[in-house]
C-alpha positions, 0 to 999 in steps of 0.5 A: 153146152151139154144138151147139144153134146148128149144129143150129138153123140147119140145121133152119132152112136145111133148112126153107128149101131146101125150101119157101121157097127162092124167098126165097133164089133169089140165095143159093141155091147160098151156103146149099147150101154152108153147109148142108154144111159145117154137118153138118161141124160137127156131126159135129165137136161131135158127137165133141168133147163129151166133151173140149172142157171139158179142152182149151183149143184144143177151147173156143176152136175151140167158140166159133168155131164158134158165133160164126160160126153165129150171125153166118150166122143172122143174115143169112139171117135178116134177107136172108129177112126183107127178101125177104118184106117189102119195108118192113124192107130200111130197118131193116136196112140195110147190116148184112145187106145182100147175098147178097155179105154171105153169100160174107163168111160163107162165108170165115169158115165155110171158115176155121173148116172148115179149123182142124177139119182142122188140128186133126184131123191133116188127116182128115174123120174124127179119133179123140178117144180118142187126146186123154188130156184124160179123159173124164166118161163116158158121156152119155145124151140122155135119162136115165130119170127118177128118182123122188124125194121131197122129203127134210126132213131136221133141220127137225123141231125147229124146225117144231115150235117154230113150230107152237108160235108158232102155236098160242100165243093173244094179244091180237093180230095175230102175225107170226112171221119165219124168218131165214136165209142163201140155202139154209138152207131157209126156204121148205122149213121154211114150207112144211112147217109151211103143209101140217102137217095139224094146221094146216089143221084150225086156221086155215079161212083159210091163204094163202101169198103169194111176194112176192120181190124186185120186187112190187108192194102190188097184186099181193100183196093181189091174190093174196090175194084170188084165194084168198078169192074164186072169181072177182076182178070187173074193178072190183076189179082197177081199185082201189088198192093202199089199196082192196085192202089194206082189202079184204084186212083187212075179210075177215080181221078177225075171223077165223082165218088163216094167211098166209106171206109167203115172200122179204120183202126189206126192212122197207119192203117190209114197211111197204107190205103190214101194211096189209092186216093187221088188227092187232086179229086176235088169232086171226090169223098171219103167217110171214115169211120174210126174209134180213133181221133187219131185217125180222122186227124191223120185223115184230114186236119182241115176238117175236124171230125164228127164226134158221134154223140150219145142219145139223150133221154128221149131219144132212147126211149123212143128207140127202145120201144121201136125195137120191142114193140115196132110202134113209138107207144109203150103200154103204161103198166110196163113204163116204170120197168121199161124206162128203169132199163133204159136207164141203165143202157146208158143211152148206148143205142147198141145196148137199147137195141140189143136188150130190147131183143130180149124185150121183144120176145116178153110182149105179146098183144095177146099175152097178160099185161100183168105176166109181161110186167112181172117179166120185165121187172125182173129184167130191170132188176138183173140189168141194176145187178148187171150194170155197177160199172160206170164205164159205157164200154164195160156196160155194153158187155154186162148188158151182151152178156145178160142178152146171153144168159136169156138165151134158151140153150139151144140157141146160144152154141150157134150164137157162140158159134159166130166167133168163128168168122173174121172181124166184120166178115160178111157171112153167108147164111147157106154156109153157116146153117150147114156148118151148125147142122154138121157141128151138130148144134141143130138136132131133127125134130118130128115134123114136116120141118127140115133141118135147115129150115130148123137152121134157118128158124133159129138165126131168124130168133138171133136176128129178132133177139138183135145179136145178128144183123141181116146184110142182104137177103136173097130174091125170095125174101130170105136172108143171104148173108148177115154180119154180126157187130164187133162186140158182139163178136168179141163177146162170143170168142170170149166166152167161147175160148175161157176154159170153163166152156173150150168151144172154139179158139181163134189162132192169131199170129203176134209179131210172127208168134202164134196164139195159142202156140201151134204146139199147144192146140192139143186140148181145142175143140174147134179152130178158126184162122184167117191170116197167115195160115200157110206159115201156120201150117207149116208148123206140124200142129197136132190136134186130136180133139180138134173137130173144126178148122176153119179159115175165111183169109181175105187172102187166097193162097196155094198150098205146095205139095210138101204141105198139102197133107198138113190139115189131115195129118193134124186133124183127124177127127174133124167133122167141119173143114172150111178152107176156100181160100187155100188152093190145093194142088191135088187132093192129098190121099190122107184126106179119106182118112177123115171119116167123121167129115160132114162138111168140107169146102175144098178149092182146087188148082186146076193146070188148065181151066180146059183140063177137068179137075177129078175127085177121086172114087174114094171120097166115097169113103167119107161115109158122113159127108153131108155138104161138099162143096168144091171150088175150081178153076177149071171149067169141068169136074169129074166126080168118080166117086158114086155120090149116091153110095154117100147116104148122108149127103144132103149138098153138092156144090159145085162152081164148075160143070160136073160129071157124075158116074152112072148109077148102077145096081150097087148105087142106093137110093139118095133120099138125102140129097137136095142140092146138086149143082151144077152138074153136066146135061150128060149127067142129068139122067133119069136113073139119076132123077130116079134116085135123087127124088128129093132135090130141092135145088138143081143146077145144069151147066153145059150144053143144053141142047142135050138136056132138051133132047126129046130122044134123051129124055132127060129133062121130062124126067124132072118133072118128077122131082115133085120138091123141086123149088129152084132150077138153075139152066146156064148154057155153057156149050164151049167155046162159044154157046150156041143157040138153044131151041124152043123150050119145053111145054109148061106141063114138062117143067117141074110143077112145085118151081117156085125160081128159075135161072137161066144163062146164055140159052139165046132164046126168043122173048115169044119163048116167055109165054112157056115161061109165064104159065109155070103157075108157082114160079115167084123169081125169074133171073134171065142172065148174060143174053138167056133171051136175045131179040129186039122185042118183047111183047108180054102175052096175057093170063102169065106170070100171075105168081111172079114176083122178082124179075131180072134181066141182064145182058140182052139187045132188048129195046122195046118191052111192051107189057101193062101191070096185069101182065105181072100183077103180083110183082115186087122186085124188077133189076134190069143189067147191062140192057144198054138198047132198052129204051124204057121200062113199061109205064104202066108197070107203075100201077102194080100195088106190090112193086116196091122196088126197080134197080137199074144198072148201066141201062141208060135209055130206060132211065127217063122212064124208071123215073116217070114210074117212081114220080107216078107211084109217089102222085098216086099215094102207093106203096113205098118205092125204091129207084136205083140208078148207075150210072145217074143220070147227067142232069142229076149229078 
């Protein structure tokens, strides 16, 4: 943890000497001083990292270090805080009360210095392969990802004998639970019956719900609803839990579902939410899944549950060597070693699937088969050591724990990091890799390489390592959210809470009683909650070390005024505040007091959605900010601060339509910036354009027709973002949008677009030939009427890139094209399109098209099914159908 540390606070002091040394004038030589002897230390953990796990010394002197760098932090933090807001000098007190305090520090950081010294014979510079303390090898900043399908190995069996469960006719409601230990891959054999194509066509209604440990009746029959209905209104969010759960029943009834209930805990859980399920749904389905007989008894006790067996031995080695070689064969000199580690996992395939990440990244093709026989030994030999307890559960964790202690150090903060979401919490990964980038866990290289994509390279080596799971992935192929497995989870909060490493520490509430108390949270670095957050609050806690809050409820809530100052008024070092679910009335005035903040996620109330929301000029006073992101009701933001003048931000986001002040002589150049949406017409200018050169990602809401307005100028100005990747268009002209004109030629579009969205712009489908010429574009999303006609005739030499189409709401019907047309297309999602009367045949002879998603376009479905029985005639590509509602001859 001290690498990340020393790095952090040196970017940190470096930021500091360079634009605001001025808060510092009366410590300016104390934080020089510290600065040099901070490379010192990161030269020191630099050459240790290989040999500190085998050298007790190396571990305590580690730990040293880190300790002390924290401690420095803090009070230049808090000395930084107190120069730039007169008003906080009460709250901290003498605790940092002192440029004296820093000459403290600097004796401790000159002791340590001197230790280093000791321990390297005297030498600046120490040769730590003279240490016979071994070595785990090479470490990599970034492996190249790995790529890897999900291996289902010995289910077949069982889903079989639950698809017949489903099938089976009977006179009323049928729930059917799966039972098993953590590991045994309950959800994995769920899912996997969920997503049987057999099924889809058999039951028009299929819903899958995690409802995990905390959950409340609400939220579940809530997400329920969001799967039946496009939009859930404000009224039926402010029902109660009995009005939802007749609510969910009333659209079930009579009907036929398939509902999965993954992680009931308890059969009361279970007694709050069969309320929601008509019990005289005789052509309706339930599947639990539970570690708990109890549950499946109180369930159903005419139908005994499935008990998840354990793998046997064959089918264990077969899954071990799909998860480390992506092929059922193992080379024979890394058999004996290999087979030895299976062993020990127990036949839990959670653990043969988590170790063979370890695995996967010791085999190379090209490496030495010898080297490689060397590593696994070795890993045979630690899990022998790992793995004495008899217990299947307790050796899970032993075998998390030695996929942990593999980890290179730069990996295992973000890993812990995962500790910080709820149980079963689906996370998003543009959220996440931000959150790692502002807590500092994600440090710039030299290169043409980003820090988000330095981000996004590391969660892709947790993914290969099996420590996180991908849950859907975004158009262009990357991953958009991932979950990460309940034990997993409960591993990272662990380690991360014991007191050896205090990085994080979740606040549960026990019978009205909080853990920790809110009056002990003093010594926290980073704190999540996801429950009972306003009683938390109202608490006063205090926590002066506290760099992270962090609340994903399930529930959203208002903050009332007496209570709006609380997280600010507690926090006042915090550098990440994620907070969507907790509305805020007004933006308390003592949020500019945290002037460490790099990320924040604010929602904010609004009185009417037709009265702008205003974020006042002094956010600008938040000099760190690298993500905003802000939630509204209101249809409108009015951003009075000159973002421009925020010279770390990277990210704006918004939900609404904002308006930015016009850049003036006093605004800087925002080089920073790469996302900014969605912002109004008005204020897509070409001053703005000018400055923000770098943007990678825009988004445009409001009346387009003054963004297309040759006069204005604005949209021509785009064309010089030369990054620019992804456009987002949505014509939001109040209260009803109106038709958009032609648009621009191709040559005035951005000329590196690689995805363009469009919404509500009416245009004519002649208008796609523009579209199709942009030579780079790869995605294409034309949503709610973005084109409006009866026909659609593809035109020759476009789309030669193109390889996710989507089209929704529109009064298309007749949609001429052939596959040269799109000759690289992969993924095609036709929504709400109820007058189309066939997808193009011939986009059947498309090599790459892999997938066509149809939802509620009824009359093209005859045709989508030709398609798929054409591609399974000619031997292409895998091809995935997906249809709703299904067609009637195949219910």
């Amino acid at each position: 943890m001290a690498d990340a540390a020393v790095e952090f606070l040196l970017e940190n002091l470096t930021q500091l000497l360079l634009h605001h040394a001025h808060l510092i004038i009366d410590a300016k030589d104390k934080v020089e001083k510290l600065e040099t002897d901070l490379r010192f230390f990161k030269a020191f953990l630099r050459d240790s990292t290989k040999k500190r796990k085998k050298d007790n010394r190396l571990r305590d002197l580690v730990r040293s270090i880190r300790d002390v760098v924290y401690e420095a932090e803090d009070i230049i933090d808090a000395f930084v805080t107190q120069a730039a807001v007169a008003k906080s000098r009460s709250y901290f007190g003498k605790a940092f009360s002192s440029p004296a305090k820093l000459l403290d520090i600097a004796g401790q950081v000159e002791s340590i210095c001197g230790k280093i010294r000791d321990f390297k014979g005297g030498k600046d510079n120490f040769d730590f392969a003279i240490l016979d303390i071994g070595d785990d090898g090479p470490e990599t900043a970034l492996e190249v990802p790995i790529v890897r399908k999900d291996n289902i190995v010995g289910l077949e069996d069982e889903a079989e004998k639950l698809i017949g469960y489903l099938n089976d006719k009977t006179d009323q409601l049928d729930v059917i639970s799966i039972i098993g230990m953590p590991g045994l891959g309950k959800t994995t054999l769920a899912a996997k019956i969920f997503d049987d194509p057999a099924l889809q066509f058999e039951f028009p209604t299929r819903i899958w719900v995690y409802v995990s440990q905390e959950f409340t009746s609400k939220n579940v029959f809530l997400a329920i609803l969001k799967k039946m209905i496009t939009k859930l209104s404000d009224e039926m969010y402010a029902r109660s839990d009995v009005e939802l759960a007749q609510e969910v029943a009333s659209r079930l009834e009579g009907g036929k579902f398939l509902i999965v209930m993954d992680d009931v805990w308890t059969s009361q859980d279970w007694d709050k939410l069969k309320i929601a399920f008509p019990s005289n749904a005789r052509m309706g389905k339930v599947l639990i899944t539970s570690r708990q007989q109890e549950v499946a008894l109180a369930a159903n006790r005419k139908r005994l549950p499935h008990n998840m067996r354990h793998l046997d031995e064959a089918e264990s080695w077969l899954l071990f060597q799909w998860e480390v070689f992506g092929k059922p064969e193992c080379p024979s000199v890394l058999e004996v070693s290999g087979k030895l580690i299976v062993k020990g996992c127990c036949r839990l395939p959670l653990a043969i699937v988590v170790i063979g990440g370890i695995l996967a990244t010791k085999f190379a093709a090209s490496d030495d088969l010898c080297v490689r026989r060397d590593a696994w030994e070795k890993v045979s030999q630690s899990v022998s050591v790992y793995l004495k307890d008899e217990d299947p559960l307790k050796r899970m964790e032993a075998i998390i724990a030695l996929s942990y202690d593999k980890l290179p150090y730069h990996l295992k903060e973000c890993f812990l990091y995962l500790g910080m979401f709820p149980e079963d919490f689906e996370i998003p990964v543009w959220n996440l890799t931000r959150m790692w980038i502002a807590e500092g866990l994600i440090q710039p290289k030299d290169g043409v390489i980003s820090i988000e994509e330095i981000a996004e390279n590391y969660l892709d080596e947790l993914i290969n390592r099996n420590l996180v799971r991908i849950d859907k992935r975004k158009a262009n192929g990357k991953v958009k959210t991932c979950r990460i497995h309940d034990l997993l989870r409960d591993f990272c909060k662990t380690i991360a809470g014991n007191e050896r490493e205090n990085f994080l520490q979740e606040i549960k509430n026990y019978g009205g009683v909080f853990q920790p108390l809110a009056s002990d949270i003093s010594k926290y670095r980073r704190l999540c909650i996801h429950s009972n957050v306003v009683n938390f609050l109202s608490k006063r806690p205090k926590g002066p070390l506290v760099r992270s809050f962090v609340c994903f409820s399930k529930e959203e809530f208002d903050l009332q005024n007496d209570t709006i100052s609380a997280i600010p008024a507690a926090f006042k070092l915090l550098r990440v505040l994620e907070v969507k679910p907790i509305r805020f009335p007004k933006i308390p005035g003592d949020l500019y007091h945290l002037v460490h903040l790099r990320y924040i996620t604010l929602s904010l109330n609004s009185a009417s959605n037709t009265k702008p929301t205003v974020l006042p000029a002094a956010f600008s006073k938040l000099w760190n900010i690298q993500t905003l992101i802000i939630d509204t009701a209101s249809r409108t933001l009015e951003i009075r601060a000159d973002i421009l003048n925020m010279i770390q931000l990277r990210h704006l986001k918004t939900n609404a339509s904002a308006t930015l002040i016009k850049p003036g002589k006093a605004s800087k150049e925002g080089d920073m910036l790469q996302t900014l949406g969605t912002i109004s017409p008005e204020s897509c200018t070409e001053a703005l354009i000018g400055k923000a050169r770098n943007l990678k990602k825009l988004g445009v809401r409001g009346n387009l027709a003054l963004l297309m307005d040759p006069k204005s100028g604005s949209f021509d100005s785009l064309r010089k973002l030369g990054s620019l990747e992804n456009l987002k268009l949505i014509n939001d002209a109040f209260p009803h949008p109106s038709k958009l004109g032609d648009l621009p030629p191709s040559y005035r579009f951005p000329k590196k677009l690689r995805s363009l969205t469009l919404s509500s712009t009416l245009l004519d489908w002649t208008d796609m030939s523009i579209i199709g010429s942009l030579e780079n574009l790869l995605v294409l999303k034309l949503k709610d009427k973005a084109f409006m006609g009866r026909s659609w005739e593809a035109a020759d030499a476009g789309f030669r890139r193109l390889e996710v189409l989507h089209i929704g709401h529109t009064n298309l019907a007749v949609w001429v094209a052939s596959g040269h047309h799109f000759p690289r297309l992969r993924c095609l999602k036709l929504r709400n399109c109820e007058n189309l009367e066939g997808v193009p045949i011939e986009l059947a002879d498309i090599p790459t098209f892999q997938e066509l998603d149809l939802f509620r376009t009824e009359k093209a479905a005859a045709s989508a099914k030709k398609i798929r029985k054409n591609r399974t005639t000619n031997g292409l590509t895998e091809f995935k159908l997906f249809i709703f509602p299904p067609l009637q001859n195949d219910l």
